[in-house]
C-alpha positions in Angstrom: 0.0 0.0 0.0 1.7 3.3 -1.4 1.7 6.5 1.5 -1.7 7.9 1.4 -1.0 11.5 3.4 -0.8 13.2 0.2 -4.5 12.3 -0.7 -5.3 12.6 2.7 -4.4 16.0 2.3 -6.9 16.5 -0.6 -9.6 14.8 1.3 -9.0 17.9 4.0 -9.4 20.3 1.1 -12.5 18.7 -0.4 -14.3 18.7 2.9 -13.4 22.3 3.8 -15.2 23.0 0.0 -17.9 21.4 1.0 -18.1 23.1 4.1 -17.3 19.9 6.1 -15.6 20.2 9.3 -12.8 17.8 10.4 -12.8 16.4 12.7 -16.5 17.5 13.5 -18.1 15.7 10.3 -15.6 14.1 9.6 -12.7 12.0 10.8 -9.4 11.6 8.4 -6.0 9.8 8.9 -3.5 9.4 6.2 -0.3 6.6 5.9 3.0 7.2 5.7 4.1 9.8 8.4 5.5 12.3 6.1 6.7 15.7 7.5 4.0 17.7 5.8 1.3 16.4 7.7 2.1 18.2 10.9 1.5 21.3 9.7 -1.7 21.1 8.1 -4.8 22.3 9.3 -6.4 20.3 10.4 -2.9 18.7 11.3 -3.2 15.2 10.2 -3.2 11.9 11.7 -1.2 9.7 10.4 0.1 5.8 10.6 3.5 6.2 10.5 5.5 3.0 9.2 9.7 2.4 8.5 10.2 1.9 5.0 13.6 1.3 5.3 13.0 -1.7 7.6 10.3 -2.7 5.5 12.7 -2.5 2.1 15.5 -4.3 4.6 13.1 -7.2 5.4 12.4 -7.5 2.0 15.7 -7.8 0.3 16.3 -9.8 2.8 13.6 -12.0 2.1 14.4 -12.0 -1.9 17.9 -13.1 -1.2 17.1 -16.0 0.5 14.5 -17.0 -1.7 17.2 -16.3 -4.5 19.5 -19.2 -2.8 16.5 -21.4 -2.8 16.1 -20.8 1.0 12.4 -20.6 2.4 12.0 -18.2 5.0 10.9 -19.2 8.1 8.4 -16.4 8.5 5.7 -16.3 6.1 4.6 -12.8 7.5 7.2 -10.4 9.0 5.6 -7.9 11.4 7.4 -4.4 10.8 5.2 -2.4 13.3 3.6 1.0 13.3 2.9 4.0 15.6 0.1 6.2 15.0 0.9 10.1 15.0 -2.7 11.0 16.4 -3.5 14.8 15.1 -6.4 17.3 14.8 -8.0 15.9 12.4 -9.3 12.9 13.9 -10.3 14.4 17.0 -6.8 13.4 18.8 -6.2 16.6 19.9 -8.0 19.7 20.7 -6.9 22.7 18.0 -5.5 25.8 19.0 
């Protein structure tokens, strides 16, 4: 799943055009943790993931497969943490 914050961003410009408030109306969180969504307005909640791990795991994964090796782990759990923001209610604006 590619980082969504970007279109998360359009989703907070689409509701303020439609004279929705967020997190009022409605609740939006984004993927990816990028930068920008801190300073938004709403700021935006976000799940935050490590793409270099994740890229790590995964070449690590391909090069074993590449020896013939099966991995023990069919699913490799890379974690999250989720950045709660304004704009799902996380935090009161000021």
């Amino acid at each position: 799943m590619p980082p969504t914050d970007a279109l998360a961003e359009g989703v907070l410009t689409e509701a303020r055009v439609r004279g929705l408030r967020v997190p009022q109306d409605l609740a939006v969180c984004g993927f990816g943790g990028a930068d920008f969504a801190a300073h938004l307005a709403p700021s935006l909640t976000t799940v935050q993931i490590d793409g270099a791990d994740i890229g790590a795991q995964a070449a690590r994964v391909l090069m074993a497969r590449c020896r013939g090796e099966i991995p023990p782990e069919p699913v490799i759990d890379v974690g999250f943490r989720i950045v709660e923001r304004e704009s799902t209610g996380a935090c009161a604006a000021t």
